[in-house]
C-alpha positions as CSV (number, residue, x, y, z in Angstrom):
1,X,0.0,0.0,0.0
2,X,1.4,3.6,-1.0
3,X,2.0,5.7,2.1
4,X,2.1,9.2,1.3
5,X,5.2,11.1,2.9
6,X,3.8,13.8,5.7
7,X,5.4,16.5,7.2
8,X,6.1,16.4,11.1
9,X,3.3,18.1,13.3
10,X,5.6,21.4,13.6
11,X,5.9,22.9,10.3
12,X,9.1,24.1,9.1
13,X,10.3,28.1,9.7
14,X,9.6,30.1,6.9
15,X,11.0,32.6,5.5
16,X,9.8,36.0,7.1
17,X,7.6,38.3,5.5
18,X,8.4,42.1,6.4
19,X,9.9,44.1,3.3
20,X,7.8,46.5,1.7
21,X,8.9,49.4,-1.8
22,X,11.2,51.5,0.5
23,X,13.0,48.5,1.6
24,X,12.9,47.0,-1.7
25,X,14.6,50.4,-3.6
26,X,17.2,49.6,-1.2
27,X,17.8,46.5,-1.7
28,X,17.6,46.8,-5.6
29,X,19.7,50.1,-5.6
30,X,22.6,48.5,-3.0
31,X,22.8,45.1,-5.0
32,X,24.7,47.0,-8.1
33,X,25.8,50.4,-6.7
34,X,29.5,49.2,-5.7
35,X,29.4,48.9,-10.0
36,X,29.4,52.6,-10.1
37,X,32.8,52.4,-7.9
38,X,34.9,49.9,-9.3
39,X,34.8,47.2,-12.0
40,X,33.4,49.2,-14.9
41,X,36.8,51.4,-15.3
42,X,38.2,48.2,-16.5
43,X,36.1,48.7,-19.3
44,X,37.9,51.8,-20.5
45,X,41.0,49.9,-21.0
46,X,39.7,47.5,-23.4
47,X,37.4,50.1,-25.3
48,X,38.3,53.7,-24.2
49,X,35.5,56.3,-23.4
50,X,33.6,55.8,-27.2
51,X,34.0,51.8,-27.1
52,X,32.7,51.7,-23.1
53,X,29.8,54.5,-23.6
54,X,28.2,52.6,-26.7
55,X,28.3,48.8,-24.7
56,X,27.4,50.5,-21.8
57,X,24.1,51.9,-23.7
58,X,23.1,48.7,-25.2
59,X,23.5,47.0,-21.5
60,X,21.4,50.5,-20.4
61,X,18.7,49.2,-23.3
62,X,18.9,45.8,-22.5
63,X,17.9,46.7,-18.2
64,X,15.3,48.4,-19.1
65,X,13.6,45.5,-21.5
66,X,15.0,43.2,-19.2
67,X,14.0,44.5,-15.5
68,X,10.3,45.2,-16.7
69,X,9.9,41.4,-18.5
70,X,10.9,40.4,-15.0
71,X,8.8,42.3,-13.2
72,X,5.9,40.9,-14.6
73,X,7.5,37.0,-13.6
74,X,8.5,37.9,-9.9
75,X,5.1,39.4,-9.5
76,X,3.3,36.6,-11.2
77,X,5.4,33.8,-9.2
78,X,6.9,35.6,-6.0
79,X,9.3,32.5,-5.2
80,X,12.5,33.0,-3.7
81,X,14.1,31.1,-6.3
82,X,13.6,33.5,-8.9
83,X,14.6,32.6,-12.3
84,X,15.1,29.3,-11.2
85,X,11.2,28.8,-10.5
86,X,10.0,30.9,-13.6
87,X,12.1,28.3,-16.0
88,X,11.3,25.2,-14.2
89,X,7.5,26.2,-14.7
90,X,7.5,27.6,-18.2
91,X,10.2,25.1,-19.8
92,X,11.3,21.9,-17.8
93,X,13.3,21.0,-14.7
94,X,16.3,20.5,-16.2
95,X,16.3,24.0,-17.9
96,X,15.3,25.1,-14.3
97,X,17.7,24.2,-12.6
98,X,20.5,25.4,-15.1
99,X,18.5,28.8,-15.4
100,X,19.4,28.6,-11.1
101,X,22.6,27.5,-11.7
102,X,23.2,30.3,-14.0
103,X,21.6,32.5,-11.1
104,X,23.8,31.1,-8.2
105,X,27.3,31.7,-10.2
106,X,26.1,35.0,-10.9
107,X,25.3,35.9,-7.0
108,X,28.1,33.6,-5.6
109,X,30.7,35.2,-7.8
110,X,29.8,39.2,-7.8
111,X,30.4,39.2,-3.5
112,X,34.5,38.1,-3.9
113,X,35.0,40.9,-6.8
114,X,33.3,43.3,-4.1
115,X,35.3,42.2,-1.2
116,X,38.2,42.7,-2.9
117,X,37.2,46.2,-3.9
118,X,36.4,46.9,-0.1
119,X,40.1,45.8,0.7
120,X,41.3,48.4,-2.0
121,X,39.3,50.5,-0.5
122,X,40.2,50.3,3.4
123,X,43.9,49.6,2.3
124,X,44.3,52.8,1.5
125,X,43.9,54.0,4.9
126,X,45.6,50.9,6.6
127,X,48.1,50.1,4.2
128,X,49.7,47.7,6.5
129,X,46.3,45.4,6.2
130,X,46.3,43.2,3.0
131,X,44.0,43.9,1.1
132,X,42.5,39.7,0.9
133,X,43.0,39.6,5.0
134,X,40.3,43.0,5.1
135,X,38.0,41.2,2.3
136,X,37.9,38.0,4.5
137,X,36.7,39.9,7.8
138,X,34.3,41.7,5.8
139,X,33.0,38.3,4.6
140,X,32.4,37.2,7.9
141,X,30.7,40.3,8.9
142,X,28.3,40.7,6.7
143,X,27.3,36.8,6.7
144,X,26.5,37.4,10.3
145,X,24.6,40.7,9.6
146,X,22.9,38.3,6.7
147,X,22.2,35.4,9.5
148,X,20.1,37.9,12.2
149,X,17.1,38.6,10.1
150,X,16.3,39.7,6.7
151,X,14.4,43.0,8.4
152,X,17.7,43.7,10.0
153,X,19.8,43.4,6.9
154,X,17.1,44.9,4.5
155,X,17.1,48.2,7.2
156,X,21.1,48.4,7.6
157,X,21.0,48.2,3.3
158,X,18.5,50.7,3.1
159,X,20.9,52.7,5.3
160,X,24.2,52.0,3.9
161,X,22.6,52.8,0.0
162,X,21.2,56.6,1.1
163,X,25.0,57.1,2.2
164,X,26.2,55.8,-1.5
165,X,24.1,57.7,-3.4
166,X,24.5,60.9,-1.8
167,X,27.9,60.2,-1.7
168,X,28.0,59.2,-5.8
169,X,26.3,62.6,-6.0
170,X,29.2,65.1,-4.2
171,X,31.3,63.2,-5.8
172,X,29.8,64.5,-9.0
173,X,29.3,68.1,-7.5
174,X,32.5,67.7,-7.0
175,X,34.2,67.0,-10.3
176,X,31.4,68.4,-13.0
177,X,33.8,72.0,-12.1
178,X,36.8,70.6,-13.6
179,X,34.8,68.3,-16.4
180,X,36.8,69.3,-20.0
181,X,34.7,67.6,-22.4
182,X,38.0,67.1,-24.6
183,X,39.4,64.7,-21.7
184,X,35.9,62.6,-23.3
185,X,37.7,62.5,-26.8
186,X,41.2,61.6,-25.7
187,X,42.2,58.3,-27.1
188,X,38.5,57.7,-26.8
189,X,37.9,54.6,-29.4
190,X,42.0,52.1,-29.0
191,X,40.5,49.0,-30.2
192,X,37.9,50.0,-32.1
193,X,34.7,47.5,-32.8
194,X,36.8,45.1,-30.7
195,X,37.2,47.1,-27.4
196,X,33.3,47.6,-27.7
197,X,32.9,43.7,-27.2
198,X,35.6,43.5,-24.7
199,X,33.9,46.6,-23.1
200,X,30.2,44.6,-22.7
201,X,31.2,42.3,-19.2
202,X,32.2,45.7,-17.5
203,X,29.2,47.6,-18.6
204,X,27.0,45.0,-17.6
205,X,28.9,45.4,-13.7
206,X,27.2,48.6,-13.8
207,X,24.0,47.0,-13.1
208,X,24.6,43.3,-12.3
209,X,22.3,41.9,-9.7
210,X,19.2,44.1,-10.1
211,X,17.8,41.1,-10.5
212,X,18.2,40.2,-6.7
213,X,14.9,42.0,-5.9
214,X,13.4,39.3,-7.2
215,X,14.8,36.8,-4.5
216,X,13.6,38.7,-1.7
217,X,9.7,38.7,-3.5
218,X,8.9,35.4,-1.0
219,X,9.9,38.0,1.9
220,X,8.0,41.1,0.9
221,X,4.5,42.3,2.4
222,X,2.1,42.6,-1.0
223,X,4.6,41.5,-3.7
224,X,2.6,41.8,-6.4
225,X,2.5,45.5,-5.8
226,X,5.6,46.6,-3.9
227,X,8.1,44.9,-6.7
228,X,7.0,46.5,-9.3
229,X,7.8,49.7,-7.4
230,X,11.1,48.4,-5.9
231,X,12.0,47.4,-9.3
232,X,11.1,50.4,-11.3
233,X,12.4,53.0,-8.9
234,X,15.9,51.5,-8.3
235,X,16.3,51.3,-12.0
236,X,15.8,54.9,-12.7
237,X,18.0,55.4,-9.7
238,X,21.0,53.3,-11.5
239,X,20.7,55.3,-14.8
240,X,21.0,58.5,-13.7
241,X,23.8,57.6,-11.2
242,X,25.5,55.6,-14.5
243,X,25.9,58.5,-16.7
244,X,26.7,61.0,-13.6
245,X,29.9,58.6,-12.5
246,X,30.7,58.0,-16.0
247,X,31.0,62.0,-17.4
248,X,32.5,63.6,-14.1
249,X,34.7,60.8,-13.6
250,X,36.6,61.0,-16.7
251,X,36.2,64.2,-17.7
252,X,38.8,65.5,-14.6
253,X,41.4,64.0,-16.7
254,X,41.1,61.2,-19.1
255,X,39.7,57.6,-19.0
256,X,43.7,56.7,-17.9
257,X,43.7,58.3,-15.3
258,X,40.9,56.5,-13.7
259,X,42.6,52.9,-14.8
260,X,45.8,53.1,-14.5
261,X,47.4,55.1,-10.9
262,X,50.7,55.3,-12.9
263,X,52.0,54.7,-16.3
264,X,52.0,50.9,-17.2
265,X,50.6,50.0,-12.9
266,X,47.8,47.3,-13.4
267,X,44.4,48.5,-13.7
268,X,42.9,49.8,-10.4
269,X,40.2,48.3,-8.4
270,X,39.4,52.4,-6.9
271,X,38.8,54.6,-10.0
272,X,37.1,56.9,-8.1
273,X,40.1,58.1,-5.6
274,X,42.4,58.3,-8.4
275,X,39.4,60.6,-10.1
276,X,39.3,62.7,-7.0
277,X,43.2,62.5,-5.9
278,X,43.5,64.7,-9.5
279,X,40.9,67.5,-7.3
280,X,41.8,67.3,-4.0
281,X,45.4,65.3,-3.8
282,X,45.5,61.6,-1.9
283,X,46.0,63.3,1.6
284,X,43.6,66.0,2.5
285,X,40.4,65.4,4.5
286,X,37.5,65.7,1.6
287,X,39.5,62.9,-0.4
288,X,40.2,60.6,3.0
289,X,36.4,61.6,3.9
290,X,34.4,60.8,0.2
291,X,36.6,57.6,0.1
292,X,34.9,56.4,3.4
293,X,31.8,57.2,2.3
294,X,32.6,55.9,-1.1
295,X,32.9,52.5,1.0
296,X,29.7,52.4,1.7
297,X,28.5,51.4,-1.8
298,X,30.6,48.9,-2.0
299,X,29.2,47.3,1.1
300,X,25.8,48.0,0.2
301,X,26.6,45.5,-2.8
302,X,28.5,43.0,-0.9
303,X,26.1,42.6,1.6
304,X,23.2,42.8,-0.5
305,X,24.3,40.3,-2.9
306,X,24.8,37.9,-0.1
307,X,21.4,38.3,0.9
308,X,20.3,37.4,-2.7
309,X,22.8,34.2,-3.1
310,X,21.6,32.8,0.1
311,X,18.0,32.7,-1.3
312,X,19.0,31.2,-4.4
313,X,21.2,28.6,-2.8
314,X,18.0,28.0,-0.2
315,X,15.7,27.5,-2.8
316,X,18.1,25.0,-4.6
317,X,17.9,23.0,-0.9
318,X,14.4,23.7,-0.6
319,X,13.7,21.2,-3.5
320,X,16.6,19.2,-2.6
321,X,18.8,20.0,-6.2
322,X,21.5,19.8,-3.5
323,X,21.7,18.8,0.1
324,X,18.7,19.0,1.8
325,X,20.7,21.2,4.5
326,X,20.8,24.4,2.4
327,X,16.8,24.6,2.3
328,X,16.4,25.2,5.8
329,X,15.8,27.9,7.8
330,X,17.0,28.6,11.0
331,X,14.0,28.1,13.8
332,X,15.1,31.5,15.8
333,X,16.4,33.9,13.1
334,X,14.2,32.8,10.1
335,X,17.3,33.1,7.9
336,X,18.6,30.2,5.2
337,X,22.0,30.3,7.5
338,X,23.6,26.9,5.9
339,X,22.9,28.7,2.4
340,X,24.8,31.6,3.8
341,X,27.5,29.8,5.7
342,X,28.2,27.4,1.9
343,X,28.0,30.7,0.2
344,X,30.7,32.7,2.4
345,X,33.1,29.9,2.0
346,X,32.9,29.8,-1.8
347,X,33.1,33.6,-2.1
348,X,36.5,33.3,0.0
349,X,38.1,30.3,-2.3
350,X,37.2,32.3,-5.8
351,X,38.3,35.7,-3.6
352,X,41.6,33.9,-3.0
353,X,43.0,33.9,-6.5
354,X,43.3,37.6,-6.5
355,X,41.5,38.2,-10.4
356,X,38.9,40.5,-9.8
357,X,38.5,41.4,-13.2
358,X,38.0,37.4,-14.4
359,X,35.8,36.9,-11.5
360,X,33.4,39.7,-12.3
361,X,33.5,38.0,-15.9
362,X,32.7,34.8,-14.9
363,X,29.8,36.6,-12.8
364,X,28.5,38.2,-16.1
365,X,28.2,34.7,-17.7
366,X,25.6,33.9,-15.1
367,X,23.6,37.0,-15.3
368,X,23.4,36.4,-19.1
369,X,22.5,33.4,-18.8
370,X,20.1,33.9,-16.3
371,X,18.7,36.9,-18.4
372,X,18.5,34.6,-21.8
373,X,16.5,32.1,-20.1
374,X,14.4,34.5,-18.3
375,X,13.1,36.2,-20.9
376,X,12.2,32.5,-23.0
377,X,10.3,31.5,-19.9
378,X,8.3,34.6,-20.0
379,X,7.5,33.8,-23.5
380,X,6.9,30.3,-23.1
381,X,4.6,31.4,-20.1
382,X,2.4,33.6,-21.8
383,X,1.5,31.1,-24.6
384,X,1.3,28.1,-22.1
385,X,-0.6,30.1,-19.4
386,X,-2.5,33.0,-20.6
387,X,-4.8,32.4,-17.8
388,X,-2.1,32.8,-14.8
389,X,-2.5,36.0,-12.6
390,X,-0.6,38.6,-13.8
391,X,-0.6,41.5,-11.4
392,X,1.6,43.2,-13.5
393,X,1.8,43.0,-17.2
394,X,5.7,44.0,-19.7
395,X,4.6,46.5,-21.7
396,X,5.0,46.6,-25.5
397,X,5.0,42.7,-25.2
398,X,6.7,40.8,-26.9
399,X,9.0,43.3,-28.2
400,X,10.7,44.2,-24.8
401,X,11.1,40.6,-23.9
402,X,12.5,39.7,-27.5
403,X,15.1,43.2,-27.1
404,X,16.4,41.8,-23.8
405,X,16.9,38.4,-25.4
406,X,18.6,39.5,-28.4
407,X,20.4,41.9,-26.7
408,X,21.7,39.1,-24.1
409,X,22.2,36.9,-26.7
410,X,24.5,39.3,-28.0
411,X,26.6,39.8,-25.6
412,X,27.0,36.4,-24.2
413,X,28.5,35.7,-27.9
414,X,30.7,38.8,-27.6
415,X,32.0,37.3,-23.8
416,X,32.5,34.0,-25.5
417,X,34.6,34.6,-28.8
418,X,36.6,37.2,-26.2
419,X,37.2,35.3,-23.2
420,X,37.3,31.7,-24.8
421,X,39.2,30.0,-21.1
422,X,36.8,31.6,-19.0
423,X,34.1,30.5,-21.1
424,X,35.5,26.6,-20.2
425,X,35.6,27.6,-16.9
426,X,32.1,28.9,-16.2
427,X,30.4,26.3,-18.7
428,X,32.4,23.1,-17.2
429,X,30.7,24.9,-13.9
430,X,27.2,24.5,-15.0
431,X,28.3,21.0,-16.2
432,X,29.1,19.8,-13.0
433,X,26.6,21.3,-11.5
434,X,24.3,19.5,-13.7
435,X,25.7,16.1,-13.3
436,X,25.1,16.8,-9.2
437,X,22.0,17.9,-9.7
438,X,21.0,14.2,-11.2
439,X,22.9,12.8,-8.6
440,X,20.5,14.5,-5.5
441,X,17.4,14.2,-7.7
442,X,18.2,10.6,-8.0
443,X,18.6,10.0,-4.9
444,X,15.6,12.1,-3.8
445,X,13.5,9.7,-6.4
446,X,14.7,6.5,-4.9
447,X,13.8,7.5,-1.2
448,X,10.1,8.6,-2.3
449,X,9.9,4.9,-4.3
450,X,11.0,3.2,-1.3
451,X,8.4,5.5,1.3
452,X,5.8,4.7,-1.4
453,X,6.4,0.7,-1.5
């Protein structure tokens, strides 16, 4: 006789339900504003001001296809998986769980690239700290901050992102007075055509994990309503913050001068100091004070992307793609703390190599990925569920989902025929990944048989 498998009397925690638009701006802005301070100056090396300005407004045109096409999903289906439930419903399991794959790379990867920004960042004021030592304690911090309660994090975010933005903006103030629009035209196109593809993976750190909002949907009071204005709002806040870094920072002096701190030096991880240090010098105390402002986006990043990995790697526990452990939620704090713990420990191995700029590419393969299958399942959705509540509809459908996809394809083709060993690296990733998710499926198939017989 079947048996069916029941729960134990005392449900499981779930995940708590507290964050509402303000929060969600927060969250949505924090998650990508440490790409307006580092990252996207490596950019400029491979395509100069002219090569990074035209990637960077195809990734601007592909957000804004993209981020309302996923709007309408994450209000539709407010999982904490994200893509990685949107997929599994509109195409198959198996194209699912790579869509959440794609997903987890993309959120496990972007937190090292930050921490190693934040020790840049700090090293400059306690240059006898290495830089990987201060990215490991930050690590730890902001796991725990993670682990006490989403409400707690969400609120310290929300905090930590005012202070980036308004710091972003005196930045600005502060450099639009010495802005020389021919420091724009300087060796502004090296590589031509080429340095625009090389540019795409650094144009799309402007605005990598955006997508994040959507993990916290599960955790937010009327989601239906409240992402769409989380969404929508931090979007429009990332734009105008995009093109205000991008003209004041360059035009003090050159897109060199924000890459390179000296003649043939390796491309720096701070772009902004070495902006400012051309204004104010590298000792006085509005360059010492903006740079510890400055930190603050990158830590609104860090610890926001955390929070969005940890959902992703709970949800993949939740349905038991991988151990069992990472679905769980801890009975006090109502926080996926194994999914944070794995998470933290990954981000320090990748953070250990010390290539921030291969490491925020292997992260753009993810979101590419992610946003390719995304906008298929959105597709696939609306012609095999036209009845499915849709609190919030894309508009101009299906031409904005079809831009985003185009768009993405685009520039996964352009990271692929450019970075052909990072490529291996991030699809032999998604391979194994695949082979382990048969394994725990299997396995998860042969205990229900044998509670069944």
């Amino acid at each position: 006789m079947a048996i069916k498998h029941e729960q134990a009397s005392s449900p499981s925690p779930t995940l708590s339900r507290t964050l509402g638009p303000l929060m969600l701006w927060g969250l949505g802005v924090g998650y990508v504003i440490s790409g307006m301070y580092f990252g996207w100056n490596l950019g400029l090396a491979e395509g100069g001001t002219r090569g990074m300005a035209i990637a960077t407004s195809f990734i601007i045109l592909l957000y804004i296809t993209f981020t309302f096409s996923y709007t309408e999903l994450s209000c539709a289906i407010p999982r904490a998986g994200g893509v990685f439930d949107y997929a599994t419903r509109a195409l198959n399991q198996e194209w699912g769980f790579i869509a959440g794959m794609a997903q987890l790379i993309e959120f496990v990867f972007a937190p090292p690239a930050i921490a190693a920004a934040i020790g840049a960042y700090f090293n400059i004021f306690f240059p006898q700290m290495p830089v990987t030592a201060i990215a490991i304690i930050a690590y730890v911090i902001f796991t725990g901050l993670n682990i006490l309660g989403v409400k707690a994090a969400a609120g310290f975010e929300l905090v930590v992102t005012v202070l980036a933005v308004f710091e972003l903006l005196l930045f600005a103030g502060i450099c639009f007075p010495h802005f020389s629009a021919a420091n724009l035209r300087h060796n502004d196109f090296p590589n031509g055509w080429k340095g625009v593809w090389a540019a795409v993976p650094f144009a799309i750190w402007f605005f990598l994990g955006l997508e994040g909002v959507a993990n916290v949907a599960e955790e937010t009071i009327r989601p239906q309503r409240n992402v769409l204005l989380g969404f929508g709002s931090a979007l429009a806040t990332l734009i105008a913050l995009c093109v205000l870094v991008f003209l004041s920072s360059i035009g003090v002096a050159g897109w060199e001068a924000i890459v390179y701190r000296t003649p043939g030096a390796a491309a720096s991880d701070s772009p902004l100091p070495l902006a400012l240090s051309r204004i104010t010098g590298d000792s006085g105390l509005m360059y010492h004070l903006l740079i510890t402002i400055g930190l603050m986006g990158l830590i609104a990043s860090f610890h926001g992307i955390i929070l969005a990995a940890s959902r992703a790697t709970f949800e993949f526990g939740r349905v038991k793609y991988i151990p069992e452990a990472f679905g769980r939620v801890h009975s006090r704090f109502r926080t996926p703390v194994n999914a944070l713990l794995v998470n933290m420990c990954i981000g320090i191995v990748a953070l250990l190599t010390g290539r921030t700029g291969e490491i925020i590419t292997i992260s753009c393969f993810g979101a590419l990925t992610l946003y390719i299958l995304a906008m298929l399942s959105l597709l696939m959705l609306r012609r095999k569920e036209p009845g499915l509540e849709r609190p919030f509809k894309v508009p101009f459908y299906p031409y904005f989902p079809l831009i985003a996809l185009v768009i993405a394809v685009i520039a996964l083709v352009a990271m692929i025929t450019l970075n052909i060993k990072l490529s291996l690296i991030y699809f032999s990733l998604l391979v194994l990944g695949y082979f382990a998710f048969k394994y725990f499926t299997n396995r998860t198939d042969d205990a229900e048989s044998t509670i069944a017989a």
